[in-house]
PDB file of N, CA, C and O in Angstrom:
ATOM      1  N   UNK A   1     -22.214 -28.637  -9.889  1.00  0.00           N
ATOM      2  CA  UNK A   1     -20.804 -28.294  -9.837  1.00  0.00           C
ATOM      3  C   UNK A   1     -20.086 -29.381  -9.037  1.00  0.00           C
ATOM      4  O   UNK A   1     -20.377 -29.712  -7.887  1.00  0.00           O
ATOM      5  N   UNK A   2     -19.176 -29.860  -9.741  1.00  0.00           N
ATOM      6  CA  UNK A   2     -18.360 -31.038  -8.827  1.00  0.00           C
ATOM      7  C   UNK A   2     -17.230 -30.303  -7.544  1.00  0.00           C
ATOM      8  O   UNK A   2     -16.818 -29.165  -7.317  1.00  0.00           O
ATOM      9  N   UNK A   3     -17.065 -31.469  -7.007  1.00  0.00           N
ATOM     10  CA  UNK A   3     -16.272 -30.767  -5.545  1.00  0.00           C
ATOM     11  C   UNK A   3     -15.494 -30.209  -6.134  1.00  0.00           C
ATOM     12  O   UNK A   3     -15.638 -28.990  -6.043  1.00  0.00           O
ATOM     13  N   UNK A   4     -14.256 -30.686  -7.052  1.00  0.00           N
ATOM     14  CA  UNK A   4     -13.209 -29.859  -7.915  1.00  0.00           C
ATOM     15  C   UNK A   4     -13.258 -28.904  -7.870  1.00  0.00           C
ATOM     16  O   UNK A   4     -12.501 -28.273  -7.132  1.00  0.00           O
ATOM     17  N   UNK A   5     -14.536 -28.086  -8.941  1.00  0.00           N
ATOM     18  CA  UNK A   5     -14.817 -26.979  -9.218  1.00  0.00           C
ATOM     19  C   UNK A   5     -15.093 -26.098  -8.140  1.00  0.00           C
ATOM     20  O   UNK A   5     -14.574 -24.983  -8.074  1.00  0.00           O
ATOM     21  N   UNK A   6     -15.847 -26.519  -7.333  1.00  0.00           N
ATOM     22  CA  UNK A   6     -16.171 -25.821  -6.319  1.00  0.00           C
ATOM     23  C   UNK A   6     -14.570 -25.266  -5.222  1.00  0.00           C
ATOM     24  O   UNK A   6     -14.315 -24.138  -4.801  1.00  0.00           O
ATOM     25  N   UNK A   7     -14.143 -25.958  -5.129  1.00  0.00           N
ATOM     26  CA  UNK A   7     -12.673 -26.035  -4.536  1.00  0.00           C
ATOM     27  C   UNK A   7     -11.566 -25.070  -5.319  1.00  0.00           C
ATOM     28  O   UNK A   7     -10.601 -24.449  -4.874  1.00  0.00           O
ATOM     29  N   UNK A   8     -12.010 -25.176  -6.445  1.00  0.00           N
ATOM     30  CA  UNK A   8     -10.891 -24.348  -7.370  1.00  0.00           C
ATOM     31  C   UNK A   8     -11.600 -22.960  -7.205  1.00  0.00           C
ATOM     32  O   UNK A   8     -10.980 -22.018  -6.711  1.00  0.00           O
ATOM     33  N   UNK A   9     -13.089 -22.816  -7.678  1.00  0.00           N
ATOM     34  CA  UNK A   9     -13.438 -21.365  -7.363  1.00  0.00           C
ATOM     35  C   UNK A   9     -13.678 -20.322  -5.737  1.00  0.00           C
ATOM     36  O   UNK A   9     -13.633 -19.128  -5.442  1.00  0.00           O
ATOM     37  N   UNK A  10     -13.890 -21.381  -5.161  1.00  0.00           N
ATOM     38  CA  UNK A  10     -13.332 -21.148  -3.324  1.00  0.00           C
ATOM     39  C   UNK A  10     -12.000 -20.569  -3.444  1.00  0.00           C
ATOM     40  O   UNK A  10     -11.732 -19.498  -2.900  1.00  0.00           O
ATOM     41  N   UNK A  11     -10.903 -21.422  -4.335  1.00  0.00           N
ATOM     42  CA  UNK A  11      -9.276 -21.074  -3.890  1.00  0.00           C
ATOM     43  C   UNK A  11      -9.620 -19.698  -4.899  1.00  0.00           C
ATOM     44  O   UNK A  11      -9.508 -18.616  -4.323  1.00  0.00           O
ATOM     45  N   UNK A  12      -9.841 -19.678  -5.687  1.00  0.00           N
ATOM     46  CA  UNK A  12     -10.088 -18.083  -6.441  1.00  0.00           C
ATOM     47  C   UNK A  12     -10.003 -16.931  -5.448  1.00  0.00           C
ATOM     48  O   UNK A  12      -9.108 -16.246  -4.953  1.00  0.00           O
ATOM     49  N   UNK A  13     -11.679 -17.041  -5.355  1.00  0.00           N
ATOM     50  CA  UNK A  13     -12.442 -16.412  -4.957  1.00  0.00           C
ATOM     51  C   UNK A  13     -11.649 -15.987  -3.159  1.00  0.00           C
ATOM     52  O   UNK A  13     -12.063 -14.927  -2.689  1.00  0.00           O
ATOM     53  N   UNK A  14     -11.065 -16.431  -2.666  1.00  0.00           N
ATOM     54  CA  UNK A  14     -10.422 -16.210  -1.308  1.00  0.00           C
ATOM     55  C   UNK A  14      -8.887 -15.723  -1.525  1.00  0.00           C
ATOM     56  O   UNK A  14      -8.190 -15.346  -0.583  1.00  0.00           O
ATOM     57  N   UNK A  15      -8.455 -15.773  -2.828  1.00  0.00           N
ATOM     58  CA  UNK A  15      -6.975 -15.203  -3.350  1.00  0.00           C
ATOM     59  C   UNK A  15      -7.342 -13.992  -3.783  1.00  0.00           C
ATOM     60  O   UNK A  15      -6.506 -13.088  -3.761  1.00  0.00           O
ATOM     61  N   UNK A  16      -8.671 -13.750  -4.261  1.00  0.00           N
ATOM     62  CA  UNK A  16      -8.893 -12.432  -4.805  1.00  0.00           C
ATOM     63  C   UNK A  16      -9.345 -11.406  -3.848  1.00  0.00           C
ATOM     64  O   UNK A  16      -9.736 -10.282  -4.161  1.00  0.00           O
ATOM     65  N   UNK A  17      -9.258 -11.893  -2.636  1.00  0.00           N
ATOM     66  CA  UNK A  17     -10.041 -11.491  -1.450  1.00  0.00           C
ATOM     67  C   UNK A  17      -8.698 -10.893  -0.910  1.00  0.00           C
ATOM     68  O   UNK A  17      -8.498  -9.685  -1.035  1.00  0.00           O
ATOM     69  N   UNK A  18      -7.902 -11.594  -0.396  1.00  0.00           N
ATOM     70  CA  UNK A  18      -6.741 -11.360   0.013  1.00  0.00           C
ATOM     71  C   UNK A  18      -6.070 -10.311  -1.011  1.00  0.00           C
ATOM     72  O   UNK A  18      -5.580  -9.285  -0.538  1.00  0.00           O
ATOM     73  N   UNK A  19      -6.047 -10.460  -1.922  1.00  0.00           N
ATOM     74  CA  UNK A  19      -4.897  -9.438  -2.859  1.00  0.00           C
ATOM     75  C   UNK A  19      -5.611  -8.233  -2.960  1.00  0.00           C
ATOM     76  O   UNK A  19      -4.832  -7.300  -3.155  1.00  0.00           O
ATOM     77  N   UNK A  20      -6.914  -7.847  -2.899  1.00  0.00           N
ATOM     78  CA  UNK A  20      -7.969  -6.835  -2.919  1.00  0.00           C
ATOM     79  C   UNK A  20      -7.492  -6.261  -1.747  1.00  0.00           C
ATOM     80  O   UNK A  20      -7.157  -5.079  -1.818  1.00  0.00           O
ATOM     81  N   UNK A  21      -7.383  -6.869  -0.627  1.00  0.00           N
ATOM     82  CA  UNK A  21      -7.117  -6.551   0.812  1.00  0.00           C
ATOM     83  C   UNK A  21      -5.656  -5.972   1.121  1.00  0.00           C
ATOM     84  O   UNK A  21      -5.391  -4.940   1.737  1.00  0.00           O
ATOM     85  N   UNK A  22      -4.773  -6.894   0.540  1.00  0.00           N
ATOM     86  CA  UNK A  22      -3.342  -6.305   0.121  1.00  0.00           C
ATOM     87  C   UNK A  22      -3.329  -4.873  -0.116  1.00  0.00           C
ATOM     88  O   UNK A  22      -2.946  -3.938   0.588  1.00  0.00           O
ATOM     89  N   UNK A  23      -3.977  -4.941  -1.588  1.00  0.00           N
ATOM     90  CA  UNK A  23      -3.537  -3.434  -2.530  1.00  0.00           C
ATOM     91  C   UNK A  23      -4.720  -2.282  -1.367  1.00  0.00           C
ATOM     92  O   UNK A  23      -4.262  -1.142  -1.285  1.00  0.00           O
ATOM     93  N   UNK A  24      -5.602  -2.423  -0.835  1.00  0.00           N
ATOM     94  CA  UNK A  24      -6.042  -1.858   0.067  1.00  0.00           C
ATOM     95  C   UNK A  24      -5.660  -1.313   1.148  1.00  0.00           C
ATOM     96  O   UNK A  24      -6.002  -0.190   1.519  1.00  0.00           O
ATOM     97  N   UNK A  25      -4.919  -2.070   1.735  1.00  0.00           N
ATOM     98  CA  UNK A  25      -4.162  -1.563   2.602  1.00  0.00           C
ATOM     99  C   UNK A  25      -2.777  -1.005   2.329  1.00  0.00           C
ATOM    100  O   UNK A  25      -2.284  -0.345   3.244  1.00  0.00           O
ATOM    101  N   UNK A  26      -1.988  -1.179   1.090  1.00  0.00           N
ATOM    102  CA  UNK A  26      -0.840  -0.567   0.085  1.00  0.00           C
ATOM    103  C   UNK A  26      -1.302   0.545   0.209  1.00  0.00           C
ATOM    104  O   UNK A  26      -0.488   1.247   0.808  1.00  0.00           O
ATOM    105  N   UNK A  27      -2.653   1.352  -0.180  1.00  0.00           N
ATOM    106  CA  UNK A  27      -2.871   2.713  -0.651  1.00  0.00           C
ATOM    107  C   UNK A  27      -3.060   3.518   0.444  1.00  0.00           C
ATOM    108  O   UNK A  27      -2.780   4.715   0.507  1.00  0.00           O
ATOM    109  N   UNK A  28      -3.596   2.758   1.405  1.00  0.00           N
ATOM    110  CA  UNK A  28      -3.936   3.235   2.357  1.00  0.00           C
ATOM    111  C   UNK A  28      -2.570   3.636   3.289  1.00  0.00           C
ATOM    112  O   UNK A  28      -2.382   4.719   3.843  1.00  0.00           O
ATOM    113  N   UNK A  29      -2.059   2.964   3.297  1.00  0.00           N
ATOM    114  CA  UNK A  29      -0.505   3.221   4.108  1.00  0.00           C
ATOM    115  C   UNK A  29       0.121   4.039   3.486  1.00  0.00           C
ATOM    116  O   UNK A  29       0.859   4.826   4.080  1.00  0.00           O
ATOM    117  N   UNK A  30      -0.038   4.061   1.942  1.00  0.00           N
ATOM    118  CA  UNK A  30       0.755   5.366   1.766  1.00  0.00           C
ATOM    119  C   UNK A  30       0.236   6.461   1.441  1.00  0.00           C
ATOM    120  O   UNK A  30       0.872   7.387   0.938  1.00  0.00           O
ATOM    121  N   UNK A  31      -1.282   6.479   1.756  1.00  0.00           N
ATOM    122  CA  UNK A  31      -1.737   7.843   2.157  1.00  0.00           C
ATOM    123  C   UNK A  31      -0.832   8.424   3.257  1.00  0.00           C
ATOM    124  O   UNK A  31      -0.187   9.450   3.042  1.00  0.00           O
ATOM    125  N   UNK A  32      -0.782   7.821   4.354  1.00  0.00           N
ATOM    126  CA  UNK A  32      -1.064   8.243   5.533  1.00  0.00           C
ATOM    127  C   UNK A  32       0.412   8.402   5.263  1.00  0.00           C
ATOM    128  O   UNK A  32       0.655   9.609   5.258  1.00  0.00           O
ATOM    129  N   UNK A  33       1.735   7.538   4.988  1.00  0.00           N
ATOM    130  CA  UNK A  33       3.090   8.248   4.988  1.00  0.00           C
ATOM    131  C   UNK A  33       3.113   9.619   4.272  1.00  0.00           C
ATOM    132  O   UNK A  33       3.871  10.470   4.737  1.00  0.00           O
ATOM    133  N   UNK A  34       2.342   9.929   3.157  1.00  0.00           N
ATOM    134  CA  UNK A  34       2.355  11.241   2.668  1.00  0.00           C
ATOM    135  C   UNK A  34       1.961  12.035   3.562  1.00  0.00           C
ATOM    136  O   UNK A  34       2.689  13.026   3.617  1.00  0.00           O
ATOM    137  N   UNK A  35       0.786  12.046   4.590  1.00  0.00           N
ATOM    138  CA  UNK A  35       0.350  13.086   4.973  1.00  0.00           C
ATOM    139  C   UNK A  35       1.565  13.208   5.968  1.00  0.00           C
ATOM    140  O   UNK A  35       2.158  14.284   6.047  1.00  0.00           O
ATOM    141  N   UNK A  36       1.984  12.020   6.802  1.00  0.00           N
ATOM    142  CA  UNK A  36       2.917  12.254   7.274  1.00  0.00           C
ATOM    143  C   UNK A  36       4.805  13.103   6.620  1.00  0.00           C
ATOM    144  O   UNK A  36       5.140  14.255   6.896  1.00  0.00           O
ATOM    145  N   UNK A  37       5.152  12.702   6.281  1.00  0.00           N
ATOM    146  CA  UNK A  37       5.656  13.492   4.841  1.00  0.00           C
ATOM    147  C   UNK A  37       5.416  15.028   4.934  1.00  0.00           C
ATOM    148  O   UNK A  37       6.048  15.816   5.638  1.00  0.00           O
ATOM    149  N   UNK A  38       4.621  15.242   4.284  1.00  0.00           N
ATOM    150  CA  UNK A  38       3.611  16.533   4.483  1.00  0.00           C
ATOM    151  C   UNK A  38       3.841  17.239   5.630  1.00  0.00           C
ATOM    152  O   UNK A  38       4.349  18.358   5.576  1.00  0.00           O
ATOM    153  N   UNK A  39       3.446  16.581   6.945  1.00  0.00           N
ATOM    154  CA  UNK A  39       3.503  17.290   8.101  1.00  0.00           C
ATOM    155  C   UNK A  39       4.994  17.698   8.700  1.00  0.00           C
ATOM    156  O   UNK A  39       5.304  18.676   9.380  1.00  0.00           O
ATOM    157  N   UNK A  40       5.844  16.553   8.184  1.00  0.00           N
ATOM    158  CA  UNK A  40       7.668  17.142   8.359  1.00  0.00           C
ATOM    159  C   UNK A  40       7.989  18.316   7.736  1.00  0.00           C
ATOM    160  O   UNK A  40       8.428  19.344   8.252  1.00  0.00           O
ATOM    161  N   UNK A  41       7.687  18.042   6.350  1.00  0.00           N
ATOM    162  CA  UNK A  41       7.914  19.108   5.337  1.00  0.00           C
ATOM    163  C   UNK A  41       7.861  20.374   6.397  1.00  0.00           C
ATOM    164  O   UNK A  41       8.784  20.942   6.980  1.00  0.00           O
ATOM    165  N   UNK A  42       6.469  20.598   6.428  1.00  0.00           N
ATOM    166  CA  UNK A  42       5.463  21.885   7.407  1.00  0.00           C
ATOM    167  C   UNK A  42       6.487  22.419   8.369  1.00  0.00           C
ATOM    168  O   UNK A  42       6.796  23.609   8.323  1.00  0.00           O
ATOM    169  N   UNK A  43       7.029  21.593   9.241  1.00  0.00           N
ATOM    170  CA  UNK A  43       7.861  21.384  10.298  1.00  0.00           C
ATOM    171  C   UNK A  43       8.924  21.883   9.975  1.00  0.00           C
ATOM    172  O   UNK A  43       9.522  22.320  10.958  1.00  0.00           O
ATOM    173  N   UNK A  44       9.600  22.065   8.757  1.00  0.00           N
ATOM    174  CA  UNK A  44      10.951  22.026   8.428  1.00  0.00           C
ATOM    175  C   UNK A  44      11.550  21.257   8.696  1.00  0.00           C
ATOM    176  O   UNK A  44      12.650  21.675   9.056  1.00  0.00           O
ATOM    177  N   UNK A  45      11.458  20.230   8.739  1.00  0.00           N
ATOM    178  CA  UNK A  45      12.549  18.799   8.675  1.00  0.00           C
ATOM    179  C   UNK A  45      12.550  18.487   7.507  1.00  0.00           C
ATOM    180  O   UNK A  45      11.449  18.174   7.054  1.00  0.00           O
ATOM    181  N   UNK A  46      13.569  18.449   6.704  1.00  0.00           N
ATOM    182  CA  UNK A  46      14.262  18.250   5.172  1.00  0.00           C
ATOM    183  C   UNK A  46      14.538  17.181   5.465  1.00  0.00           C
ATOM    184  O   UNK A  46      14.849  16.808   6.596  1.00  0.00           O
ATOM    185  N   UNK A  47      14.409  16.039   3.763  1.00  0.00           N
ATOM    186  CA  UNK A  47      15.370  15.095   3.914  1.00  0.00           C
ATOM    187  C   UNK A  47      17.164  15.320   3.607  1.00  0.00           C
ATOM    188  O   UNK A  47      17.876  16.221   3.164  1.00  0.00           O
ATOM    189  N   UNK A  48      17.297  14.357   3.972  1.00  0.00           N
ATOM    190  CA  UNK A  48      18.779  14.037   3.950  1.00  0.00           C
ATOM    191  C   UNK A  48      19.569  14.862   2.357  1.00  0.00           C
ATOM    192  O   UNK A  48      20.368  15.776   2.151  1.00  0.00           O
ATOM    193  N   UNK A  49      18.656  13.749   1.398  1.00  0.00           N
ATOM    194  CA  UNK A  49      18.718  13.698   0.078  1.00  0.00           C
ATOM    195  C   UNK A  49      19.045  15.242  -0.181  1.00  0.00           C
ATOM    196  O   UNK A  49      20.045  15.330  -0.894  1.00  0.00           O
ATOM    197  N   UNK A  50      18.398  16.768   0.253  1.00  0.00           N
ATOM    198  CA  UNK A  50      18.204  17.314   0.396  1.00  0.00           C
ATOM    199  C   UNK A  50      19.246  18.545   0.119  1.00  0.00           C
ATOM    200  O   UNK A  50      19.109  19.465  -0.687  1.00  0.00           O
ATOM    201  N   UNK A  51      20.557  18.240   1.211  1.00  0.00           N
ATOM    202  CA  UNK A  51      21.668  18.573   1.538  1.00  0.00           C
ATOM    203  C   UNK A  51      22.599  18.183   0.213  1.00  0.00           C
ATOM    204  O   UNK A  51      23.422  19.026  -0.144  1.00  0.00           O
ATOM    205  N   UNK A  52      22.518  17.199  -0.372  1.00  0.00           N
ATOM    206  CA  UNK A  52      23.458  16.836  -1.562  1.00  0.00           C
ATOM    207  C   UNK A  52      23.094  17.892  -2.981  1.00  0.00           C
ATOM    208  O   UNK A  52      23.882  17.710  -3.909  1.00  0.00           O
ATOM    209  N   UNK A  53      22.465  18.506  -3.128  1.00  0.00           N
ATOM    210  CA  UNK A  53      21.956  19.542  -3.570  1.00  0.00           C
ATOM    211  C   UNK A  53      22.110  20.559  -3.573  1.00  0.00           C
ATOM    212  O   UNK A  53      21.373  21.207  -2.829  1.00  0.00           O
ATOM    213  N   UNK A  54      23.244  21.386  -4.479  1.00  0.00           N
ATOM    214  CA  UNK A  54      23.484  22.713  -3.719  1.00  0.00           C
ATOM    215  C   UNK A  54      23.609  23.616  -4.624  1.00  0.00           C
ATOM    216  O   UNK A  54      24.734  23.660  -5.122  1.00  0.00           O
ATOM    217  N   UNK A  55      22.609  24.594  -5.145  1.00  0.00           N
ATOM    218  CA  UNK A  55      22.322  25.305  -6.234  1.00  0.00           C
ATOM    219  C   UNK A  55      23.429  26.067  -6.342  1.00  0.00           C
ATOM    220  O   UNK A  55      23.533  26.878  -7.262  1.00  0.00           O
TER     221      UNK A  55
END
């Protein structure tokens, strides 16, 4: 494998690392705002949005 190649599949292989890591931590954060979410709800703290709504 010439340096090139090797260099191009390094830059891959370390972009795919990172964006894996990205969307990993994406899901993960918005677990945790849901549960948080969740726990207001529980609380009775409504959103805002909430109030504009008036059956």
């Amino acid at each position: 494998m010439s340096a090139h190649a090797l260099f191009v599949t390094a830059a891959y292989a370390i972009t795919a690392v990172v964006l894996a890591g990205l969307i990993g931590w994406v899901l993960l954060d918005q677990r945790a705002r849901r549960r948080e979410l969740a726990a207001l709800e529980a609380a009775g703290v409504r959103r805002r949005s909430d109030k504009a709504v008036k059956p």
